[in-house]
N, C-alpha and C positions, 0 to 999 in steps of 0.2 A: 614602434618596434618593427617596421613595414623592412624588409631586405629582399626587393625583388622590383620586378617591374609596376610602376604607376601611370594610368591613363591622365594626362591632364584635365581630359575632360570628363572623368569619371562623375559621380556625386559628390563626392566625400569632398569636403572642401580644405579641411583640415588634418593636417596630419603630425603625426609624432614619429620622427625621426630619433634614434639612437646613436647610429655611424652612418649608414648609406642608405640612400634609394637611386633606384635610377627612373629617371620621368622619358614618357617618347608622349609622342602625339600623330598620327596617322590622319593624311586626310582622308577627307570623305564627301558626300558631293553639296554638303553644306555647309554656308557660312559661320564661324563660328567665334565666341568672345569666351577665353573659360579662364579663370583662374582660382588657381591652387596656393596654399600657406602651411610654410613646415615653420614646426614649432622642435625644438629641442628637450629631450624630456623633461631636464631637472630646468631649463631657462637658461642655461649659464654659458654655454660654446655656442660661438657663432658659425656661420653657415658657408662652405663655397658652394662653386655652380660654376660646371665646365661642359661645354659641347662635347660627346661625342663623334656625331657626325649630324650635319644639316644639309637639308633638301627643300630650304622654304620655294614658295612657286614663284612670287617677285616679290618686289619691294614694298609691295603696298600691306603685306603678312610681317608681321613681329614677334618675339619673342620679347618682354619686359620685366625686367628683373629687378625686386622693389629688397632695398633695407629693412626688416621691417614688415609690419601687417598693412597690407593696401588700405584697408576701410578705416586706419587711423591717419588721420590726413596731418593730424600733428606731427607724426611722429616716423613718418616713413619718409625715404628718402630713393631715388632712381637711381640704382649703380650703373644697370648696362640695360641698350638697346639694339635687339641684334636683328639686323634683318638680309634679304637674301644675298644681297653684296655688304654687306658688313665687314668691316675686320678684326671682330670679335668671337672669329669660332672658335679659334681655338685659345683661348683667355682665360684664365684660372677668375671667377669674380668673388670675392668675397665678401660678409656683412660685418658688420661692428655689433650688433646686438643679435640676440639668440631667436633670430625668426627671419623669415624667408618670404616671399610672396613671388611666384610668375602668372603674370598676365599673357595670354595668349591668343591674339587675333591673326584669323587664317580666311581665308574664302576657302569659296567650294573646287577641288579638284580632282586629280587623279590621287588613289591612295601609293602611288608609287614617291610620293613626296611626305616630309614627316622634321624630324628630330631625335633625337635621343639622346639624354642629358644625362649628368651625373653630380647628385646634392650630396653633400657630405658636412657633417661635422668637424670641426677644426681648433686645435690642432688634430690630425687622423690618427687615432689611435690603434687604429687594428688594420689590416687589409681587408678584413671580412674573413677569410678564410686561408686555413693552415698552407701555407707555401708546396705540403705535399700532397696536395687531395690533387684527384688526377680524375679525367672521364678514360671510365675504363668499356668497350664494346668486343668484346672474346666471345668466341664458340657462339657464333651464331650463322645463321643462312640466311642472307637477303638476295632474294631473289624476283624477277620480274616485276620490278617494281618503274614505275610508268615516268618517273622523274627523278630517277635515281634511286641506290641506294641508302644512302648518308649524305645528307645536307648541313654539315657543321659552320657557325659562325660564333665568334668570340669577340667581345670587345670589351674595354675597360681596363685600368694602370697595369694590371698582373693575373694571368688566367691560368687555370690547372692546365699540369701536360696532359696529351691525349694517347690512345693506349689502342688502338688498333690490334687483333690478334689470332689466329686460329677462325678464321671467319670465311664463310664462303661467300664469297660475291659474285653471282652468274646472273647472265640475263635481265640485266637492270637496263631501264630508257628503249626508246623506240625512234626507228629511222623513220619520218615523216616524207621529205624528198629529195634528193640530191645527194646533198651533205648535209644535210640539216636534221637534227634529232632534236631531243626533249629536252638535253642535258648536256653537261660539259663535260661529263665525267660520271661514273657508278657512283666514285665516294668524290663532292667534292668539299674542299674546305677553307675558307675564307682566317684566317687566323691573324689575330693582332695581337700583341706584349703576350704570346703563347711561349715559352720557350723548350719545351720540348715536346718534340711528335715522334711516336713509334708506329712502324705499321711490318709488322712481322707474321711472317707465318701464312698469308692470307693466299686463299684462290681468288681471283681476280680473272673470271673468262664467260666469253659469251659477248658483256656489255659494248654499249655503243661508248668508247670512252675507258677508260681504266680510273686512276687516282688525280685529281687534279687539286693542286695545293697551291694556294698563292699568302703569301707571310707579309707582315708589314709588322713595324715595332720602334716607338719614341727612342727607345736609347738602348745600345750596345748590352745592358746588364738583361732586358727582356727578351734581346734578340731571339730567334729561332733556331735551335739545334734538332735536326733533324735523322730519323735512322730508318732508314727502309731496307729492309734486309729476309733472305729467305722467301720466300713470295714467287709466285708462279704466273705469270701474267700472261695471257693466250687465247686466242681468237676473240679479240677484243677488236673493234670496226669503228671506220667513220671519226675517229680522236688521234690523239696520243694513249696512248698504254700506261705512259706517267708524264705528266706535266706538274713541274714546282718552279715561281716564280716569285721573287721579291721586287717591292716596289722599290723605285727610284731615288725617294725622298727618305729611307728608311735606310738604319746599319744595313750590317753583314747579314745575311743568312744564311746557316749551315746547313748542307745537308749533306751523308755520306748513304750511298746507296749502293749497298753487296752484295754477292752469292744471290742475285737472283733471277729466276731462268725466263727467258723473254721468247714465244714462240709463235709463229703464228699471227702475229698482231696484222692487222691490216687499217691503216694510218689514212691512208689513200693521199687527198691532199695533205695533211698535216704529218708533224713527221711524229716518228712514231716515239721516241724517249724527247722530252722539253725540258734543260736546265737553265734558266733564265735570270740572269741578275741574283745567283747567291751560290758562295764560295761551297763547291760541290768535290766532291770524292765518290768517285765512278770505279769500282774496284769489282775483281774478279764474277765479275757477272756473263753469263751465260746468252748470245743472242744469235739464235738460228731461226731462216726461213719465214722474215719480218717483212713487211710491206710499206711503203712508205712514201711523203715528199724525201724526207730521207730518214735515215733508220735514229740517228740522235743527233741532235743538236745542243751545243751547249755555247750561251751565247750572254749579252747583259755587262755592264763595269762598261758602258763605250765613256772613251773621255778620262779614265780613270786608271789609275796607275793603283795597283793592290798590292799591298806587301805578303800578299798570299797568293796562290794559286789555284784555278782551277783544275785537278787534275784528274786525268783516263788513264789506270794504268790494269795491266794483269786480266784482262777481258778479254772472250774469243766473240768474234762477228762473224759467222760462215753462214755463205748461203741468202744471205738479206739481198730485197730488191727495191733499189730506191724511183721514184718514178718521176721525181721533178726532171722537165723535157731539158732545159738548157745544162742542169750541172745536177747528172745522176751521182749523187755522190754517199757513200754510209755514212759519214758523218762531218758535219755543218760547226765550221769552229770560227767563231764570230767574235772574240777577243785577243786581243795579243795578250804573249806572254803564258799563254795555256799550256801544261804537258799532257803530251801523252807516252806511257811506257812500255815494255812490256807486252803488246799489247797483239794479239793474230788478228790482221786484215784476207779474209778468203769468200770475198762474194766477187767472182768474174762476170755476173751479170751487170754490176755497176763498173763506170765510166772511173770514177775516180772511189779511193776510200777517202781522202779527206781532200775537202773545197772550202777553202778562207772565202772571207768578204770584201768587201772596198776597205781599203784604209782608212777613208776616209769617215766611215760609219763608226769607225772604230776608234779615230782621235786621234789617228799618228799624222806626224808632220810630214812630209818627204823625205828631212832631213836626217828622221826620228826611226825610219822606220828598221833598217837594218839592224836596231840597238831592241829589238822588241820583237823576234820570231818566237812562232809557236814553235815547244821544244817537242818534236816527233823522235827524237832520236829511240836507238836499241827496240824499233817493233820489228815483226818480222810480218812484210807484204806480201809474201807467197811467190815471191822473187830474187833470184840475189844476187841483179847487175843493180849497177848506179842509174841506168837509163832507164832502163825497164819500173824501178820502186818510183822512180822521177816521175814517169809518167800517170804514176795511181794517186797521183797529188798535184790539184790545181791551187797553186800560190803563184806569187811574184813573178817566178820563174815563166810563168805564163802568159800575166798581163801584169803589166807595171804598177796598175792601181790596185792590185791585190796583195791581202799580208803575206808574210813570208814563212813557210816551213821548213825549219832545220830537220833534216831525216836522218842525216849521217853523223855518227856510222849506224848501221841497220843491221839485224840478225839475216846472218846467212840462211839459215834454216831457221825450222821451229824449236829445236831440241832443248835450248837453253831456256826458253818458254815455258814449254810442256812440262806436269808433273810426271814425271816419267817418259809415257807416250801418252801420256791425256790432256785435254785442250784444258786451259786457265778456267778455275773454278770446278775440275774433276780432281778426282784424289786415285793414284793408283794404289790396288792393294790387288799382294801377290801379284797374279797378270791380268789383271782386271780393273776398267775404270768405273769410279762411283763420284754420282752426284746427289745430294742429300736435299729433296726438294721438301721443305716444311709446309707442303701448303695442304689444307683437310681434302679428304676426298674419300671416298668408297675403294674397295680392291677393285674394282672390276674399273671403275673411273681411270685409276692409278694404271692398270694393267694395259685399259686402251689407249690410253693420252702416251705409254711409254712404248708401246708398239707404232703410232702415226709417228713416233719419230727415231722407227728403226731402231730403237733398245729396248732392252726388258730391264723387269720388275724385281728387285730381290728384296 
């Protein structure tokens, strides 16, 4: 009735399986031969066995997967033999009779090498757990913590949504030298067939790093739907502030990230927002007096034609300084086909607000490429000749091997923008703007953070 992690090489030599276990094995700096026998309670369902992830060290290490009890030599039979180039990891194997056997020979090495397997009964009758159970982490303070504050990883066919909320994250990881800290991120999170994450409400300041999420998922039904919203992220150093990125080899990943106020961050080399290979919605967010390679980047799909889009629209940028030497730019658009709308461009320390890539990086043909700009049009660059917006955007227009930016037509002023007279993501009421930051904090915290950026507290 075991529903959790088993050591291979634990004692126990025999086990009784119900629905699931999952097996890993970790090396260590000894040679080892170990094997384990799952039995099924009543005898009657036979057994799979499917790699999660492997890291054997070479070839001469095995995994050996028996039909069957090993020590009955009559009656056991070799399904699968997986070793470190095998092309068996990822192979559903299953038994004919209701018992299982892995034999496991490994030498001695680093424990950064391993396994982790997943035995099941079959046919699968349950997933393990109700489809709505969720990890839930609210109203709490992590703070100064030496390797982060949140180290989350998930793996396996189906995993609860994760629930981020009302949390203070300050002063997490430590700058060792250069660029080089303890960590990737305050919170970071490895997620596989996850398909929903919330991260609302949250203080996020101090750390080396903000949020860093990277999603991977077998099929479109577990993909990743994502919601970052409300959140105050601020003098956060040495990272990105937020970085989410999906693998290659995996669907779509979603994610839509809003209303939330970005201040202060200093990125240095790294730029300071990462949206990376998954179909993202960059909406009325707030970004002043940011530091950066450049302030966001949203890049990932090369090669790939999407019947979606990745879009920026309703967002104010004032005041960012981006510091990559060749192409200081706010933001870094590395797909064709991306929109952005709506949108205030007002940092005159930077060279350019928006700088495309080679085409080439991107998948267009020469032929191809005038059928594939990024849609800029209706922002308002703090300009409002043709020459003048032309030049706050390095595309085509510039060098031949760069994509192309449609700008026009452009807003003459801001006015159609603004909620009133208040920049995207303010709300005017009566003659006054308001922006409604959800993230926890003390009065006195609230009252100084709203004063270093020349407004006050109501």
């Amino acid at each position: 009735h075991i529903f959790g992690l088993v050591d291979v090489c634990d004692p126990a030599k025999e086990i009784v399986v119900q629905e699931r276990v999952v097996l890993y094995y970790k090396y260590n700096n000894k040679p080892v031969s170990c094997v384990k026998i799952f039995y099924n309670e009543f005898r009657v369902k036979p057994f799979g066995f499917r790699l999660l992830q492997l890291n054997l060290l070479n070839s001469t290490d095995s995994i050996s997967v028996y039909d069957g009890d090993i020590y009955n030599k009559a009656r056991v039979r070799l399904v699968a033999e997986i070793t470190a180039d095998s092309p068996l990891e990822k192979r559903f194997v299953t038994t004919r009779g209701p018992s299982l056997s892995i034999r496991v020979v490994a030498s001695g090495a680093s424990e950064n090498y391993g396994f982790i397997a997943e035995i099941v009964t079959t046919p699968i009758s349950a997933i393990g757990f109700n489809r709505d159970v969720q990890h839930n982490i609210s109203y709490s303070a992590l703070s100064h913590n030496w390797q982060g504050a949140l180290h989350y990883v998930s793996a396996g066919e189906v995993n609860p949504r994760v629930t981020l909320e009302w949390n203070q994250i300050t002063n997490n990881c430590a700058k060792l030298y250069g660029n080089f800290t303890t960590c990737l991120g305050a919170v970071t999170m490895d997620l596989q067939n996850t398909q929903n994450l919330h991260f609302r409400n949250n203080l996020v300041r101090g750390n080396q790093g903000g949020l860093w999420v990277r999603a991977d998922s077998r099929g479109s039904a577990t993909s990743l739907k994502g919601w970052i919203h409300h959140n105050l992220f601020t003098e956060n150093d040495n990272g990105p502030a937020l970085s989410v990125e999906g693998r290659q080899s995996s669907p779509y990943q979603e994610v839509t990230v809003y209303r939330n106020y970005w201040a202060r961050n200093r990125g240095f080399i790294h730029n300071v927002i990462r949206l990376n290979q998954v179909v993202s919605n960059f909406t009325f967010n707030y970004l002043h007096n940011n530091l950066g390679s450049h302030i966001l980047e949203v890049s990932g799909f090369e090669r790939v034609r999407l019947p979606f889009y990745q879009t920026t629209s309703h967002n104010g940028f004032y005041w960012n300084f981006a510091v990559e030497r060749d192409s200081k730019g706010t933001v870094i658009a590395g797909t064709a086909g991306q929109q952005y709308v709506d949108n205030i461009f007002f940092n005159p320390d930077n060279d350019y607000e928006i700088i495309t890539v080679n085409r080439s990086l991107a998948g267009i043909r020469r032929e191809d490429v005038w059928k594939t700009p990024i849609d800029a049009r209706n922002n308002y660059w703090g300009f409002n000749e043709t020459i003048a917006v032309s030049g706050r955007i390095r595309d085509r227009s510039d060098e031949p091997h760069l994509l192309e930016v449609d700008f026009r037509p452009f807003q003459m002023n801001n006015r159609s923008i603004l909620s009133g007279k208040c920049p995207p993501g303010w709300d005017l009421v009566a003659d006054t703007c308001y922006i409604y930051i959800g993230a926890p904090m003390t009065f006195q915290e609230a009252r100084d953070f709203c004063r270093t950026m020349h407004q006050c507290l109501m």
